[in-house]
KEDREN-535394 format. One line per field, with one value per residue: residue in one letter; x, y, z of N, C-alpha, C in turn; residue number from 1. Coordinates in nm, 2 decimals. Each point is the difference from the previous one (the first is absolute). Layout:
N
r	a	... .
nx	X	... .
ny	Y	... .
nz	Z	... .
cax	X	... .
cay	Y	... .
caz	Z	... .
cx	X	... .
cy	Y	... .
cz	Z	... .
k	NUM	... .
//
This chain:
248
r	x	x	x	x	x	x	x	x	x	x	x	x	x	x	x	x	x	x	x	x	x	x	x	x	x	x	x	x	x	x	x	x	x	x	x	x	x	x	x	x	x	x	x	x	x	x	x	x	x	x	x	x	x	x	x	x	x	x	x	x	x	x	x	x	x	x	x	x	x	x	x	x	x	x	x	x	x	x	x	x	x	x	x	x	x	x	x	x	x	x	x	x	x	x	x	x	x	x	x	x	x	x	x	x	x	x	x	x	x	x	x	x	x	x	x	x	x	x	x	x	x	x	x	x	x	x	x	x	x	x	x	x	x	x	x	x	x	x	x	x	x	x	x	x	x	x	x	x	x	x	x	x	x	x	x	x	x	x	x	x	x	x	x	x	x	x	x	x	x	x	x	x	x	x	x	x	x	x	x	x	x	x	x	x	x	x	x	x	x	x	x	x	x	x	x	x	x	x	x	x	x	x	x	x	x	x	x	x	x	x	x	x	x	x	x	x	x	x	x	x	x	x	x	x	x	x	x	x	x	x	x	x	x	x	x	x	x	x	x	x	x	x	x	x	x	x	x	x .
nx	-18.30	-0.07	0.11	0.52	0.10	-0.15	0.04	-0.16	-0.03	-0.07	0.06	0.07	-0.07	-0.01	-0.07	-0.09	0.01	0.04	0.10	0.05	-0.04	0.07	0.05	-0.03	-0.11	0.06	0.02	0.03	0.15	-0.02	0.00	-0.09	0.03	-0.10	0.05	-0.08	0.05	0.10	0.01	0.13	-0.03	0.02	0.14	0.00	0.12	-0.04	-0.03	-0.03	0.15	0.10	0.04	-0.12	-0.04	0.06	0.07	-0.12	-0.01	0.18	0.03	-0.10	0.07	0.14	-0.11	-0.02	0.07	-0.11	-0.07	-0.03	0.00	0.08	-0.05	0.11	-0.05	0.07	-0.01	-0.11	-0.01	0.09	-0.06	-0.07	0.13	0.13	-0.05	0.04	0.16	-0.02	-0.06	0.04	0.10	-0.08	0.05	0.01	-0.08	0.07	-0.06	0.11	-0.02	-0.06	-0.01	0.11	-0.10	0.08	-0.13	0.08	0.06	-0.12	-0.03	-0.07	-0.04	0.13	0.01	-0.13	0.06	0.13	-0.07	-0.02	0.10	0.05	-0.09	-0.04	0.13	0.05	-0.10	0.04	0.08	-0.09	-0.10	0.02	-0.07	-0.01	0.01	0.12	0.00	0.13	-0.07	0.04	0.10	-0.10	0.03	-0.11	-0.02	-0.11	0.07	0.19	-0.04	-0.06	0.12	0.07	-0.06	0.01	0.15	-0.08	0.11	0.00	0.01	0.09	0.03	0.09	0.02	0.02	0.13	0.07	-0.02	-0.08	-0.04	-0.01	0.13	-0.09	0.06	0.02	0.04	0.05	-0.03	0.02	0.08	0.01	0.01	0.05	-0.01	-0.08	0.03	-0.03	-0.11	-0.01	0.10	0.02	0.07	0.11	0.02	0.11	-0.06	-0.02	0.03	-0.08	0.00	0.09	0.04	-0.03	0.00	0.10	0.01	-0.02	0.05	0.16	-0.04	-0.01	0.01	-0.10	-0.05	-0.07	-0.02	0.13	0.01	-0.09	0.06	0.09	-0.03	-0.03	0.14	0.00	-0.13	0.04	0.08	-0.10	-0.04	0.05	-0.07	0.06	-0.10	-0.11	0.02	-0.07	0.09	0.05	-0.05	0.02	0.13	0.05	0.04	0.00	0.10	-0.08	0.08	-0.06	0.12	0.00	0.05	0.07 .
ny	-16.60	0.10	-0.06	0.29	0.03	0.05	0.01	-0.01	-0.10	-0.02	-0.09	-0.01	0.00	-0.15	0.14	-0.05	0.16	-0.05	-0.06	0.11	0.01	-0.11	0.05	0.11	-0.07	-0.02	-0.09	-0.05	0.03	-0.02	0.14	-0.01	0.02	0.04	0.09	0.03	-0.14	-0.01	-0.08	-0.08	-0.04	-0.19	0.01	-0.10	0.09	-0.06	0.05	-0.09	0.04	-0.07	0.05	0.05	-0.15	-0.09	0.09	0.05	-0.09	0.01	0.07	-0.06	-0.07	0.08	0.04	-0.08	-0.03	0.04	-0.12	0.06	-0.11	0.03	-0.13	-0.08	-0.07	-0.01	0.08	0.01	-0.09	0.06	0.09	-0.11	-0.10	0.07	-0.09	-0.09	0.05	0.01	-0.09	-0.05	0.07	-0.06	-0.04	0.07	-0.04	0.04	-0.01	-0.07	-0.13	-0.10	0.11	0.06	-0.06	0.09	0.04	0.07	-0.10	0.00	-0.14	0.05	-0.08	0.00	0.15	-0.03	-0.08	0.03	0.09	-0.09	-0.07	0.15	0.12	-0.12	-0.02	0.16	-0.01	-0.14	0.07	0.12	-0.04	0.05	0.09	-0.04	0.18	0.01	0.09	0.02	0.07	-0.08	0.05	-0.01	-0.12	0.03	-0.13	0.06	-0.09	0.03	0.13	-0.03	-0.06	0.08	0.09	-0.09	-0.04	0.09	0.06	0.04	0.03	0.00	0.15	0.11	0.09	0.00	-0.02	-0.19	-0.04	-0.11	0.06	0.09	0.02	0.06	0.10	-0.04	0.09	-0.03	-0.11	0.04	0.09	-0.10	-0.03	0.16	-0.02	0.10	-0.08	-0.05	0.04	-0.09	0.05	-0.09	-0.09	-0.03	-0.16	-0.03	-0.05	0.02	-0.09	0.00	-0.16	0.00	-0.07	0.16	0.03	0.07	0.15	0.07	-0.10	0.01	-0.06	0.11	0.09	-0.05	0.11	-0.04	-0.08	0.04	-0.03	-0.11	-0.02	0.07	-0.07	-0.16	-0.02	0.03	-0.10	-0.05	0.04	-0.02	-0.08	-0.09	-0.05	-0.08	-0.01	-0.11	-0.01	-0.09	0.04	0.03	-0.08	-0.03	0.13	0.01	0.09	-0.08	0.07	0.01	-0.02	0.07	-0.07	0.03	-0.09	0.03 .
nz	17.64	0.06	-0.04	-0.01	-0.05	-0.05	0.14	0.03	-0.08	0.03	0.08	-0.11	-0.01	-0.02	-0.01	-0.09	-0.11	-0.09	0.04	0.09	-0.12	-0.04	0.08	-0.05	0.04	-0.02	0.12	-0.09	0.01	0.12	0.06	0.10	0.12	-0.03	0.06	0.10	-0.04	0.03	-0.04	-0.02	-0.08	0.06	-0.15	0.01	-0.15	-0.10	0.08	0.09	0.10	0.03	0.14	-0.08	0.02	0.05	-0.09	-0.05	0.03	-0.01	-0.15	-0.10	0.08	-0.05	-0.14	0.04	-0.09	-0.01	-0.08	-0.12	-0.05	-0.10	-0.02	-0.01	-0.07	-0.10	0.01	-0.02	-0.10	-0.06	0.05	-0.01	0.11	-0.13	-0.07	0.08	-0.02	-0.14	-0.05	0.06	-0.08	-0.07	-0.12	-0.07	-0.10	-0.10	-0.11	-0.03	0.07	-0.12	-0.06	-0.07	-0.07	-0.07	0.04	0.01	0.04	0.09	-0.07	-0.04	-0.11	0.03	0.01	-0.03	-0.07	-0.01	-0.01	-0.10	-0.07	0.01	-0.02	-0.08	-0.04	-0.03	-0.03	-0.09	-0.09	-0.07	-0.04	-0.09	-0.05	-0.10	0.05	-0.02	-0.12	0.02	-0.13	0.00	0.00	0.10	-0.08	-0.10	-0.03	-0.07	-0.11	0.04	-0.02	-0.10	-0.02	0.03	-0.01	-0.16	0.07	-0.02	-0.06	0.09	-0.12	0.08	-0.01	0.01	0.15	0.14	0.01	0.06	-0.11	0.04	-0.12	0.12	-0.09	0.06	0.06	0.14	-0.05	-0.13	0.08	0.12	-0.09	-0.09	0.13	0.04	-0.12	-0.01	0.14	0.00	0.09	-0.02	-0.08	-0.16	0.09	-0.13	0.03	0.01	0.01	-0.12	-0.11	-0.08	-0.05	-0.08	0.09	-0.04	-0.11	0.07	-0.08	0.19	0.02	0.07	0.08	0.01	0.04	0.09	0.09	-0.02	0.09	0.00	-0.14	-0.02	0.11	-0.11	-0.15	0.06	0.05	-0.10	-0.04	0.14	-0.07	-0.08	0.05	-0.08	0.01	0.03	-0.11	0.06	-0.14	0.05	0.10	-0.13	-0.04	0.11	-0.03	-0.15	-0.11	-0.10	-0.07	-0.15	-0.10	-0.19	0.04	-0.14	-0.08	-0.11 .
cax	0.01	-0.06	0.16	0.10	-0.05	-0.10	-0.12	0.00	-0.07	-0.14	0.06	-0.01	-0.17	0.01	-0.17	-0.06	-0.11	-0.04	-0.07	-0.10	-0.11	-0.02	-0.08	-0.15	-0.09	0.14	0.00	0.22	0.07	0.03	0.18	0.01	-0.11	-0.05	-0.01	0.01	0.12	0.15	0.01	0.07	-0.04	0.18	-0.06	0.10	-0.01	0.14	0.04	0.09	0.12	0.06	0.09	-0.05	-0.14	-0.01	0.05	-0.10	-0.12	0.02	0.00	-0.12	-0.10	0.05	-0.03	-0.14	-0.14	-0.05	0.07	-0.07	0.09	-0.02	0.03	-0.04	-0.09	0.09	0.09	-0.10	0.02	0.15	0.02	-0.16	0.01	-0.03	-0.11	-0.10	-0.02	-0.07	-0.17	0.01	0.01	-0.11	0.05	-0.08	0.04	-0.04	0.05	0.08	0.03	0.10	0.18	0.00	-0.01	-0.10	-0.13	-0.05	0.10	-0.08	-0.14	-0.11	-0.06	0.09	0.02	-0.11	0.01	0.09	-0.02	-0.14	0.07	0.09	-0.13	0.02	0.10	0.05	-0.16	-0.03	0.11	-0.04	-0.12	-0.07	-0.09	0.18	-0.07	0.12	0.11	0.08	0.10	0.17	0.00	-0.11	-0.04	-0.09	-0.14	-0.13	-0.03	0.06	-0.10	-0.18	0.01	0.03	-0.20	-0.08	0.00	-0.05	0.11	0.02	0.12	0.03	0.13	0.08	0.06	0.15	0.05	0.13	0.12	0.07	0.02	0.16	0.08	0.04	0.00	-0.13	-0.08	-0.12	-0.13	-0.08	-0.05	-0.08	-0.17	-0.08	-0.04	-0.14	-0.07	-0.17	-0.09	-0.11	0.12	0.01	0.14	0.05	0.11	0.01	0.04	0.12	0.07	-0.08	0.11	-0.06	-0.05	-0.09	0.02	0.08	0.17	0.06	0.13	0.05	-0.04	0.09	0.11	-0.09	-0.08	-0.20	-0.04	0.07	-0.11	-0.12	0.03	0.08	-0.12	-0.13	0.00	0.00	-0.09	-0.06	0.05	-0.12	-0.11	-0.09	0.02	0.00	-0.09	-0.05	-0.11	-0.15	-0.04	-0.01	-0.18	-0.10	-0.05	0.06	-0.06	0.11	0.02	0.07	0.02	0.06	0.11	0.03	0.12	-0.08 .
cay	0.14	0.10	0.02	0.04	0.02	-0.04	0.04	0.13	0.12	0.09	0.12	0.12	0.03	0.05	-0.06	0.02	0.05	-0.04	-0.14	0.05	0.06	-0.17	-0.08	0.05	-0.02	-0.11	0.09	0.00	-0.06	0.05	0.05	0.06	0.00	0.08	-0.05	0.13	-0.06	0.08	-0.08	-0.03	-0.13	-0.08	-0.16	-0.07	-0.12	-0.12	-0.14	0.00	-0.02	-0.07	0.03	0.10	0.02	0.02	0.12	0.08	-0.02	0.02	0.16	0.02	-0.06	0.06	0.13	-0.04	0.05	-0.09	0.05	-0.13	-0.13	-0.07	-0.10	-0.10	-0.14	-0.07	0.08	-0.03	-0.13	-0.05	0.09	-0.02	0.08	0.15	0.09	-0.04	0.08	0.15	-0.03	-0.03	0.12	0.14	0.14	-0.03	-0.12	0.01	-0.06	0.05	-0.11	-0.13	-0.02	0.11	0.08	0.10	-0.04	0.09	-0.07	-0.10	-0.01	0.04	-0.09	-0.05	0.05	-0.05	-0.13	0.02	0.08	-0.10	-0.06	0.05	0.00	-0.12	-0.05	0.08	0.03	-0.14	0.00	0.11	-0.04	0.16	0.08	0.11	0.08	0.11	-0.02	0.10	-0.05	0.03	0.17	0.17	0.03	-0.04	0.07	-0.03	-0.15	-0.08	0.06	-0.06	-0.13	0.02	0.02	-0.05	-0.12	0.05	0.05	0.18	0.05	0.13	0.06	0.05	0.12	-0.02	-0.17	0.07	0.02	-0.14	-0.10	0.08	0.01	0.14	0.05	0.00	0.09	0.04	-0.10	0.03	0.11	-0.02	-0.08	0.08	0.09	-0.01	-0.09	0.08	-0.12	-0.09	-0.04	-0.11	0.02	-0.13	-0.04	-0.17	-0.18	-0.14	0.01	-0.08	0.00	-0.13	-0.06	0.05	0.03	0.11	0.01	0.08	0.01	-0.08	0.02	0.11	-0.05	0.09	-0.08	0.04	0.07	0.17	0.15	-0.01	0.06	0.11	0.09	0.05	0.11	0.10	0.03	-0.01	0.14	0.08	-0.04	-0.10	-0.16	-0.11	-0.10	-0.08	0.01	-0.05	0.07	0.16	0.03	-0.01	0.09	0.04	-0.01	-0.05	0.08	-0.06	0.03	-0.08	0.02	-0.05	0.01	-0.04 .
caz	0.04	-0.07	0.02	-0.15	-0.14	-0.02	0.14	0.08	-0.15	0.13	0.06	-0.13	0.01	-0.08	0.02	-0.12	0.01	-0.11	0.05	0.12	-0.07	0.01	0.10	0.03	0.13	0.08	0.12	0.01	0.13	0.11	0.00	0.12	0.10	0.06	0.13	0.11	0.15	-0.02	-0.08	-0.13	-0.03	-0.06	-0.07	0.01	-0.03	-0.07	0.13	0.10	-0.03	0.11	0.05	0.01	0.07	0.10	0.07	-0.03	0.06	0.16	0.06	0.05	0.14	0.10	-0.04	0.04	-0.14	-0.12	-0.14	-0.08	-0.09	-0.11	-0.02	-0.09	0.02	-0.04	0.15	0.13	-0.01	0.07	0.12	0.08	0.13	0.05	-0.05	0.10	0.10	0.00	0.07	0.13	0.11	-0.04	-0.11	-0.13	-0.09	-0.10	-0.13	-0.05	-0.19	0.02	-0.01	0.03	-0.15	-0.01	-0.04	-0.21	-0.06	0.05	-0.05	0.11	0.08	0.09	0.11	0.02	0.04	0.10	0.10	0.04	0.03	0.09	0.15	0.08	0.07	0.11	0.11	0.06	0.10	0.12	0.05	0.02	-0.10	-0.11	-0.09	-0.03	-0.11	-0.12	-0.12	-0.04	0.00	0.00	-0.11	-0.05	-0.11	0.04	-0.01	0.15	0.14	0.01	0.04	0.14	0.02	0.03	0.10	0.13	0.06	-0.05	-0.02	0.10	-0.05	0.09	-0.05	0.05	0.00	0.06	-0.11	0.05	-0.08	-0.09	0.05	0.04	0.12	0.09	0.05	-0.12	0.00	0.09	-0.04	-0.07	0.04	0.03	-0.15	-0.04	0.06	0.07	0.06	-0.09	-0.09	-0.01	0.03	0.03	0.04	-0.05	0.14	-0.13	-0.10	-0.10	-0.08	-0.10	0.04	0.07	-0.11	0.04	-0.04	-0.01	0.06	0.13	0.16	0.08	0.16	0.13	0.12	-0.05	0.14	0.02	-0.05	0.06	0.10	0.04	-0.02	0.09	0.06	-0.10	0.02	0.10	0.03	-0.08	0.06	-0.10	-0.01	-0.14	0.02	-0.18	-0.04	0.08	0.13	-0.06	-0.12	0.09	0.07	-0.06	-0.15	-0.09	-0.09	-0.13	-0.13	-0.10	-0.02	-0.05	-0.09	-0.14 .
cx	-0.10	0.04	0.10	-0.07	-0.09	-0.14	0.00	-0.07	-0.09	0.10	0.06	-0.11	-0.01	-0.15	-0.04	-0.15	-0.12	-0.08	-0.10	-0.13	-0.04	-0.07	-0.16	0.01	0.10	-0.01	0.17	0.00	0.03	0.13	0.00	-0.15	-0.06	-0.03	0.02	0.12	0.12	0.03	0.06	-0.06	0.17	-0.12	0.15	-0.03	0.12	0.00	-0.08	0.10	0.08	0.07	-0.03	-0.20	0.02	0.10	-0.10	-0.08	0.02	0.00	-0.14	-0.06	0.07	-0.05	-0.16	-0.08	0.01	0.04	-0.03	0.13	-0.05	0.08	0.05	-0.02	0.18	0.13	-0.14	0.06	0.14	0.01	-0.12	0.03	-0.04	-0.14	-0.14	0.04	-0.04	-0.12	0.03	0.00	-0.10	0.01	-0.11	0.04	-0.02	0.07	0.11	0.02	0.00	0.16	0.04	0.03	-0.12	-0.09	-0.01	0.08	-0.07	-0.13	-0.12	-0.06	0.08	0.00	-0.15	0.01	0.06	-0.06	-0.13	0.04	0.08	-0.07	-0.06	0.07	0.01	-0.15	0.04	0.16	0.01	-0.10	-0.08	0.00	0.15	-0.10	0.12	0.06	0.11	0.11	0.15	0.06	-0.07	-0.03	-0.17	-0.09	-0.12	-0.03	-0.02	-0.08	-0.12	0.02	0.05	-0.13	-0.07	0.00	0.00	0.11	0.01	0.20	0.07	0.16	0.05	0.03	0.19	0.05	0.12	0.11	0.09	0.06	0.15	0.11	0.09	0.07	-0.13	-0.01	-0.05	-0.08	-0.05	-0.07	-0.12	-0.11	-0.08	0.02	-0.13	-0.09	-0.14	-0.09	0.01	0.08	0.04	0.14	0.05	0.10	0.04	0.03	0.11	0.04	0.00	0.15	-0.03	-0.10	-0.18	-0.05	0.00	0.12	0.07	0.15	-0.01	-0.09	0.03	0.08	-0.05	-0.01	-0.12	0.00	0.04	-0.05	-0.13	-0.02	0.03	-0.17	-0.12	0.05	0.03	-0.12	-0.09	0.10	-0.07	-0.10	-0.06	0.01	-0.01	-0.12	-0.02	-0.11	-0.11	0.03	-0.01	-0.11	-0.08	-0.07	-0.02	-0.10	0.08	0.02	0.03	0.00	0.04	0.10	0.07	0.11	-0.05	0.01 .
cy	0.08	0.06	-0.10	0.04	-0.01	-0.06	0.11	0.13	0.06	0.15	0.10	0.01	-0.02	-0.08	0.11	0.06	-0.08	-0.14	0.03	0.04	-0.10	-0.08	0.02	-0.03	-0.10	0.10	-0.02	-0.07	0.08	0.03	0.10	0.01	0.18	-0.03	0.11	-0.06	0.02	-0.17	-0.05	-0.13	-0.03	-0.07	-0.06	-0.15	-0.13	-0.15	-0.10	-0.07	0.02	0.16	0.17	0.05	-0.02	0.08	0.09	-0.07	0.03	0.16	0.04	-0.04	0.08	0.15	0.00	0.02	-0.15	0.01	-0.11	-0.05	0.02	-0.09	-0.07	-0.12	-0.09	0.01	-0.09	-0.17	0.01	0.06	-0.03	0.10	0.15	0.07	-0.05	0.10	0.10	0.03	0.01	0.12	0.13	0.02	-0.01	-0.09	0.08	-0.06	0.09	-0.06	-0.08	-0.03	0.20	0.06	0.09	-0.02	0.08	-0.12	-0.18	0.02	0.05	-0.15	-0.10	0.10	-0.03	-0.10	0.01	0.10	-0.07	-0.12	0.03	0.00	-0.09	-0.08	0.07	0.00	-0.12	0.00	0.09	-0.05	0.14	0.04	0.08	0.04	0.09	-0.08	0.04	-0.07	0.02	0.07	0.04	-0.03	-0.03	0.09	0.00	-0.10	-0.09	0.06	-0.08	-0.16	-0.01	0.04	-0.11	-0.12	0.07	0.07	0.15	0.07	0.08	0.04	0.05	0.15	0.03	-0.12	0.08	-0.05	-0.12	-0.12	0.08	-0.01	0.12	-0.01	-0.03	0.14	0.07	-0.08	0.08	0.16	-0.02	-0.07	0.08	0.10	0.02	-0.06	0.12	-0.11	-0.07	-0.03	-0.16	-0.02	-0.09	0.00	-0.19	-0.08	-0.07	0.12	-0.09	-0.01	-0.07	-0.14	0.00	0.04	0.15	-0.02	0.11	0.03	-0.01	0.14	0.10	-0.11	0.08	-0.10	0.03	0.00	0.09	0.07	0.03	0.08	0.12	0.08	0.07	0.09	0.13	0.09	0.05	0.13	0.10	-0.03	-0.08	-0.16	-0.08	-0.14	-0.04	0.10	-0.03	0.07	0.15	-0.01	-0.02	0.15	0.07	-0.11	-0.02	0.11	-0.09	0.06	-0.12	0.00	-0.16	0.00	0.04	-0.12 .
cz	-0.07	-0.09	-0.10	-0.11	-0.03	0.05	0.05	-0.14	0.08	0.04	-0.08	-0.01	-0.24	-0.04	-0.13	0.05	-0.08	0.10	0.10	-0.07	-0.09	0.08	0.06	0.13	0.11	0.11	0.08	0.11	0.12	-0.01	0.08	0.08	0.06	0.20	0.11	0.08	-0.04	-0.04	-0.11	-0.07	-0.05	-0.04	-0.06	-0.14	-0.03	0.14	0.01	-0.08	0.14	-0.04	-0.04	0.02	0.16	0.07	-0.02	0.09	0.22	0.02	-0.04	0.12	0.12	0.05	0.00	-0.16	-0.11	-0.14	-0.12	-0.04	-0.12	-0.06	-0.12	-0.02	0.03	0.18	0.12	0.00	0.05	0.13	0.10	0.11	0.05	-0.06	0.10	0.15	-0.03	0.03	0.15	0.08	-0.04	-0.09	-0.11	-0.11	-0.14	-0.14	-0.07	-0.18	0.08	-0.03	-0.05	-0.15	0.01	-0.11	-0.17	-0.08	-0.03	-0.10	0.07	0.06	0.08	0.11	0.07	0.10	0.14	0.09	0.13	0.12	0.15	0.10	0.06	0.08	0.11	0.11	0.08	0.12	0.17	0.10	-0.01	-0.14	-0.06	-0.07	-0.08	-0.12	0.02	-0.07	-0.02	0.00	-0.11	-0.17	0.00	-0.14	0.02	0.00	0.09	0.14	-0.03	0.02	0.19	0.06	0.03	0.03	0.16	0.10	-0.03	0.00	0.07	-0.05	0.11	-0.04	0.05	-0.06	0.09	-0.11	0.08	-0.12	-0.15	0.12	0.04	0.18	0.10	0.06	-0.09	-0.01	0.08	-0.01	-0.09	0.01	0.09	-0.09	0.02	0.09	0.10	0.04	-0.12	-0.07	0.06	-0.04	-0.09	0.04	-0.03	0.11	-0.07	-0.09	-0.13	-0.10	-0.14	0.06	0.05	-0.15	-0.03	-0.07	0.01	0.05	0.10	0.11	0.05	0.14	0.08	0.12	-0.01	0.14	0.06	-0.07	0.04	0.13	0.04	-0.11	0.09	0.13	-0.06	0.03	0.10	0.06	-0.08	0.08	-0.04	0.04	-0.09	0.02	-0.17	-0.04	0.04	0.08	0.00	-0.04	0.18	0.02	-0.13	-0.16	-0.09	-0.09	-0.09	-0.08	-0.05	-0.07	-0.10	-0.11	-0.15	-0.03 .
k	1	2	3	4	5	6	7	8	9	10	11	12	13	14	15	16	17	18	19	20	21	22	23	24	25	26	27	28	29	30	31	32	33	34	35	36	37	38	39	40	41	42	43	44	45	46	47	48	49	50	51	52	53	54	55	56	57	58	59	60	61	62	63	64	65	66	67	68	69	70	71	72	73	74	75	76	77	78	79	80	81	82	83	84	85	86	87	88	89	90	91	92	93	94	95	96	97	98	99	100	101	102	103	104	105	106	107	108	109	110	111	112	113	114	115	116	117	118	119	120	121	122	123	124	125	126	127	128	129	130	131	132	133	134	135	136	137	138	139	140	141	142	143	144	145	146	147	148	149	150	151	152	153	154	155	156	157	158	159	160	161	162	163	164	165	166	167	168	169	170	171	172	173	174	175	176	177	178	179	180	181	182	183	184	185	186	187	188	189	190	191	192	193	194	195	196	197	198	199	200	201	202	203	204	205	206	207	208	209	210	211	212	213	214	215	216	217	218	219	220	221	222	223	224	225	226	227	228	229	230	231	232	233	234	235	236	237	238	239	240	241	242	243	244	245	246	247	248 .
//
């Protein structure tokens, strides 16, 4: 997961002046799209996972929009199928981990490795070019950003989420994934739910239908006028916004 307790730090926005002025010349991570199209970028992480990707994947196909994956290596091997329907039906492919530790907790020269390692598997699994990071929830350091870089992966964050990985009310999900949303705004949202087994410890699973919410969001949106697409199909008409958003 991008992603209880202790996901979702981004989203408190808890980003350092000090490191933003650390980082000198770093051209950050994507965390939103400049764009003249009425346009939402979905990104969808933690999956694939049985019984909540391919419920995302039929209310994206019911709603006509696209939408990146972020992936994990460990979930692609046990889940080949659904992550081959994800290719299949258009979507985007992007790096999540090989498994779901967050990167400030990771040797630098292991998250290296691993990030090296990942875009391989995932390109040879896709048959297609994985240009998209996003780190864990939303953690990183300059360290953990110049090793994600420079296995040729660009780090991408978020500004909405629909608060799928809490255990709240669905219609405080649903209020809360048209918080702040505007063309270009980078949505998240989860296909899974990363566990120990994932090297995730945030607790039990909420209780959802990811395809109902999915559904009931974009029609949220399409009552603003917005559609939901990937990242690549946002950058066709549209310019990456980044910043450098890092931890101490």
């Amino acid at each position: 997961m991008a992603s209880g307790p202790g996901r979702r730090v981004i989203g408190r926005r808890t980003v350092l002046t000090a490191a933003r002025r650390a980082a000198g010349p770093v051209a950050g991570s994507v965390v939103r799209v400049r764009t003249p199209e009425a346009r939402v970028v979905l990104t969808f992480d933690d999956g694939p996972e049985p019984g909540g990707t391919d419920r995302v994947l039929g209310a994206l196909a019911d709603a006509g929009a696209t939408a990146t994956f972020f992936v994990l290596v460990g979930r692609v091997r046990r889940y080949r199928q659904l992550f081959d329907e994800i290719v299949a039906a258009g979507h985007e492919v992007g790096l999540h981990g090989m498994d779901h530790r967050a990167l400030p907790e990771v040797p630098t020269a292991e998250v290296a490795a691993a990030m090296r390692a990942g875009r391989a598997e995932l390109e040879d699994a896709a048959g297609r070019a994985v240009r998209w990071h996003r780190p864990p929830y939303g953690r990183q350091t300059l360290g953990s950003w110049r090793a994600v870089t420079g296995a040729g992966l660009v780090p991408v964050l978020w500004g909405p989420t629909t608060w799928d990985w809490r255990d709240v009310p669905h219609d405080v999900r649903l209020a809360k994934a048209r918080e702040g949303v505007h063309p270009g705004a980078i949505v998240l949202a989860h296909d899974g739910f990363a566990t120990a087994e994932d090297g995730a410890s945030d607790g039990p699973a909420p209780v959802l239908d990811r395809g109902r919410l999915i559904t009931e969001v974009l029609a949220g949106y399409a009552a603003d006028g917005l559609r939901g697409c990937s990242l690549d199909e946002a950058l066709q008409a549209g310019t990456a916004v980044r910043e450098a958003r890092f931890l101490r």
